[in-house]
C-alpha positions in Angstrom: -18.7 2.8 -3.1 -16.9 5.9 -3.2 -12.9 6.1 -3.7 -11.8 8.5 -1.3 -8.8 10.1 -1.6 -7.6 13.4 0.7 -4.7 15.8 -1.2 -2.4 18.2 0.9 -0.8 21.3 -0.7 1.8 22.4 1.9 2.8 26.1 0.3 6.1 27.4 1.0 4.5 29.6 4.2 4.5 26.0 5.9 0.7 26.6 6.2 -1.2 23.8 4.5 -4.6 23.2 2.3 -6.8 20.5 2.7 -8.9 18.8 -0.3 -11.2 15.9 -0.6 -11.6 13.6 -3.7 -14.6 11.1 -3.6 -13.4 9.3 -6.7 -9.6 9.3 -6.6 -8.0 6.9 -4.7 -8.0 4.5 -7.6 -5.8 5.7 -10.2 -4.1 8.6 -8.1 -0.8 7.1 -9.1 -1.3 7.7 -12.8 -2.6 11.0 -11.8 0.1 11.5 -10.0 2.4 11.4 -13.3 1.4 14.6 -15.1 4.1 16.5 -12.6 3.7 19.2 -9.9 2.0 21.8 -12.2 -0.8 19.5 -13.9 -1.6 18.1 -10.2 -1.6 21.1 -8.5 -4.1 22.4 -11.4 -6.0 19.2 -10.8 -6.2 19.6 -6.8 -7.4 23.1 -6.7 -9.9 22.6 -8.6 -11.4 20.2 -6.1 -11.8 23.0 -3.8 -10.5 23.3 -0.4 -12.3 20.8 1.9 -11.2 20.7 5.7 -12.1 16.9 6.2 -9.3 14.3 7.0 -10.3 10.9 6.3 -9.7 8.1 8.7 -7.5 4.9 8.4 -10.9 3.4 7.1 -12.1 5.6 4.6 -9.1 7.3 3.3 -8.0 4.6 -0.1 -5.3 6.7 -0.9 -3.5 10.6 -0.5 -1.0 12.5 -1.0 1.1 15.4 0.3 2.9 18.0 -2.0 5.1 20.5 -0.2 6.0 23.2 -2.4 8.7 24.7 0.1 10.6 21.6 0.6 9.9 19.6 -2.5 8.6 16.4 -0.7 5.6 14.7 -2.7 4.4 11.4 -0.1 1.8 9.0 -1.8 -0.3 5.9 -0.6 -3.0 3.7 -2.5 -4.9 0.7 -1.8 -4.9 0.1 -5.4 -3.1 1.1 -8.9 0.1 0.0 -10.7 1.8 1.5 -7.6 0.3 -1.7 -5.3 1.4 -4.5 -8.1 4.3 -6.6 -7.8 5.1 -6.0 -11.6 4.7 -2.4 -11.6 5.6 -1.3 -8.7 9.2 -0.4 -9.2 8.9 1.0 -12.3 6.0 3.7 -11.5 8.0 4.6 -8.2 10.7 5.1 -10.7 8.2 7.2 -13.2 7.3 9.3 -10.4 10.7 10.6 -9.5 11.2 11.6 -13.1 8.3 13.1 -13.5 8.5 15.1 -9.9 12.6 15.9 -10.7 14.3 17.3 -7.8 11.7 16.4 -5.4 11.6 13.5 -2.6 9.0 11.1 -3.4 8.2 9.2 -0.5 5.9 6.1 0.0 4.0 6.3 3.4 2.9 3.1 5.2 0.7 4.8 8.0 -1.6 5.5 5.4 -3.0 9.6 6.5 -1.7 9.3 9.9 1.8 9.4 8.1 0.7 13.2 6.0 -0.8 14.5 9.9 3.0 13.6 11.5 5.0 15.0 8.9 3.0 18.5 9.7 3.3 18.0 12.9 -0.9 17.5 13.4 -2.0 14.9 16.1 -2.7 11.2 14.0 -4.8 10.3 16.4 -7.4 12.5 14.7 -7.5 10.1 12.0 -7.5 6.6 13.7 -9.8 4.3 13.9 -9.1 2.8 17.1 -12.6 1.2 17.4 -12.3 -0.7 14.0 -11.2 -4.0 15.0 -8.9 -6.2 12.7 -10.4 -6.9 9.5 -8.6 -9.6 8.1 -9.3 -11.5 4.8 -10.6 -15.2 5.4 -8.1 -17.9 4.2 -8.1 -18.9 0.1 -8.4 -22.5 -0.5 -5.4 -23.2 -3.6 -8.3 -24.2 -6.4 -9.9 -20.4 -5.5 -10.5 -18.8 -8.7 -9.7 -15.4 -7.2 -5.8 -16.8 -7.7 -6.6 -17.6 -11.6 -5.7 -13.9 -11.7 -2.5 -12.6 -13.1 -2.8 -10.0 -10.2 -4.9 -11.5 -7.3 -5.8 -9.7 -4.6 -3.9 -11.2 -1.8 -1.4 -12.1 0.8 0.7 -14.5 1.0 1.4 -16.2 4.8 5.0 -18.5 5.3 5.0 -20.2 8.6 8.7 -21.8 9.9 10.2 -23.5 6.8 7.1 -25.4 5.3 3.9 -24.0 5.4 2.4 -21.5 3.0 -0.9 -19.9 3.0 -2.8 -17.5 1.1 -5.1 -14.7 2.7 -7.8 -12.5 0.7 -6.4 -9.3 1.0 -9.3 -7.0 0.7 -9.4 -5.7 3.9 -6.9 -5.3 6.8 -3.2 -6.7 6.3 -2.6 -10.4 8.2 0.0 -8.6 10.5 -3.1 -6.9 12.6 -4.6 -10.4 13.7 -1.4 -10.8 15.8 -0.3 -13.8 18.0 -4.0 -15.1 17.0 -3.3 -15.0 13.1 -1.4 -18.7 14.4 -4.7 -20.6 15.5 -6.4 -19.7 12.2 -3.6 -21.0 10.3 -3.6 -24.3 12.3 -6.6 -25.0 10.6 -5.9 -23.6 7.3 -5.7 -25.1 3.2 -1.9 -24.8 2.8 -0.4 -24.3 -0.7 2.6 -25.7 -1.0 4.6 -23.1 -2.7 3.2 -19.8 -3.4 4.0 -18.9 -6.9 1.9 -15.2 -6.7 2.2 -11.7 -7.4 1.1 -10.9 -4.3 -0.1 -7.4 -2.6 1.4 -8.0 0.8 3.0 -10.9 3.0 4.0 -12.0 6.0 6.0 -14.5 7.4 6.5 -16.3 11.0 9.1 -18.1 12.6 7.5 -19.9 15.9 10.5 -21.5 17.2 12.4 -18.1 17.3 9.0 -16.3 17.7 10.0 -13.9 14.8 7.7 -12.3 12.3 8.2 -10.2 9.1 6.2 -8.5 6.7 5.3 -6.2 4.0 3.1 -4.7 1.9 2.7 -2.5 -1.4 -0.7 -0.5 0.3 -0.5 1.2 3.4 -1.3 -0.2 7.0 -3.4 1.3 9.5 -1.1 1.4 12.6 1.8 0.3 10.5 4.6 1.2 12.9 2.3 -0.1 16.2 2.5 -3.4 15.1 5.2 -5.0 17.6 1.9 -4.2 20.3 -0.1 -6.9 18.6 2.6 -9.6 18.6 4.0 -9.1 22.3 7.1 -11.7 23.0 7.7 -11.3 19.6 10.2 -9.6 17.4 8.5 -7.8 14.8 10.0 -6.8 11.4 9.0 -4.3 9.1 10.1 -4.5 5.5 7.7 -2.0 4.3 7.6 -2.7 0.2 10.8 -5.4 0.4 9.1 -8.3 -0.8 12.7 -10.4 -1.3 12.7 -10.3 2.2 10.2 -12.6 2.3 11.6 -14.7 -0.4 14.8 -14.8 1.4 13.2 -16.3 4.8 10.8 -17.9 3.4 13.4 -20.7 2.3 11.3 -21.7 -1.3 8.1 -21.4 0.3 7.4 -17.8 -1.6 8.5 -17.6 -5.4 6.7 -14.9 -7.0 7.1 -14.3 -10.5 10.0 -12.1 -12.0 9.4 -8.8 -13.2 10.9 -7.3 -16.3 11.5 -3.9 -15.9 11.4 -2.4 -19.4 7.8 -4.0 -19.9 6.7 -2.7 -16.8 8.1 1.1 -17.7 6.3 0.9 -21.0 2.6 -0.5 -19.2 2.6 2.2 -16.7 3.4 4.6 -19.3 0.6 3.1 -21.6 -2.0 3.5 -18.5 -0.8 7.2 -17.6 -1.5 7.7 -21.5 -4.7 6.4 -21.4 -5.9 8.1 -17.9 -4.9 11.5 -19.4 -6.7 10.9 -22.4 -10.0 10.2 -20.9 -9.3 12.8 -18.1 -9.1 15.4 -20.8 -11.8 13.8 -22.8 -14.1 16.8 -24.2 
């Protein structure tokens, strides 16, 4: 399966370009790293390609406006969308895009059409229903993983559940995300780097979440849970420690290793990107 990835080169006329990658969506993060002038080299060299991807197909993007200095960025996967690494290669991109605004969008390429002021609906997939990971029993060896693929599901103050999170985020089953964990393996605690959570307060009818990807309809979500108060905490996973009251205890991340890792993996991408 392909890895599609669209790039948008905003020049300083305001007029934008348009390019398609098939194959990078994974890794665009550590691409990402080499700094305006090596990207831009590698974009144009794609070739310009007038084809927007949808919420389904797009993996991952990103916008660079020359005028303005704003570089926005999503990815399904990477360093970028790991607990452990994902501070430290936000923080790597800012040094390496000095001066600029390096933003993280949620609304995955509906978030690049708004910000140049192009309909999203031309990128929705409004006929794709929900398509929510099935629920991880605790002996599933998918969470053997240092880095499983994942969400992790608090309900009121004692109930924790795990959801494959190779599909849609949890968030998008709304009010009937409930019945299915009625009838779910509960964990306990959740001791996980996770990729994305959620968590839900019945009696007050409240629900948070979060995730390190991106979320088709990310900012639509309060339609899915109506009655409901629906918080957004975009990458803030601590806010789901903090409600979670001991249900959600992921482990800690040490910066400095996490700097040198990403580094490591940028080093290694270049080298076999520029490969003879």
């Amino acid at each position: 399966m392909a890895d599609r990835a669209n790039f948008v080169v905003v020049r300083e006329s305001g007029e934008y370009e348009l390019y398609l990658s098939r194959f990078g969506a994974v890794g665009i993060d550590l691409d990402l790293l080499e700094g305006p002038a090596e990207v831009l080299s590698m974009v144009r060299n794609l070739g310009v390609d007038d084809r927007w991807l949808d919420d389904v197909h797009c993996q991952g993007a990103a916008l660079i406006d020359l005028g303005r200095k704003v570089l926005m960025l999503f990815a399904w996967e990477g360093p970028s969308t790991v607990m452990r690494y994902r501070a430290a290669t936000l923080q790597l991109l800012r040094e390496a895009w000095a001066g600029w605004d390096v933003r993280w969008v949620y609304d995955g390429p509906a978030d690049l059409r708004t910000y140049l002021g192009l309909d999203p609906e031309q990128v929705r997939a409004r006929g794709h229903g929900p398509a929510v990971g099935s629920l991880v029993e605790p002996d599933d060896e998918e969470l053997a993983d240092p880095e499983p693929m994942v969400a992790v599901v608090t309900a009121g103050t004692d109930r924790c559940y795990v959801v494959a999170n190779h599909s849609d985020h949890p968030i998008r089953e709304g009010v009937a995300l409930l019945d299915r964990l009625a009838e779910g393996p509960e964990h306990g605690v959740c001791r996980l780097s996770a990729e994305a959570g959620i968590h839900v307060d019945p009696l007050r009818r409240q629900v948070g979440w979060w995730t390190l990807g991106a979320a088709a309809e990310a900012y639509e979500m309060p339609q899915r849970w109506p009655g409901w108060t629906v918080e957004f905490w975009q990458d803030r996973w601590e806010e789901h420690i903090r409600v979670s009251t001991g249900r959600f205890e992921p482990p800690p991340v040490d910066r400095e290793r996490a700097l040198a890792k990403v580094r490591t993996a940028a080093e290694r991408r270049r080298d076999i990107r520029t490969r003879p």
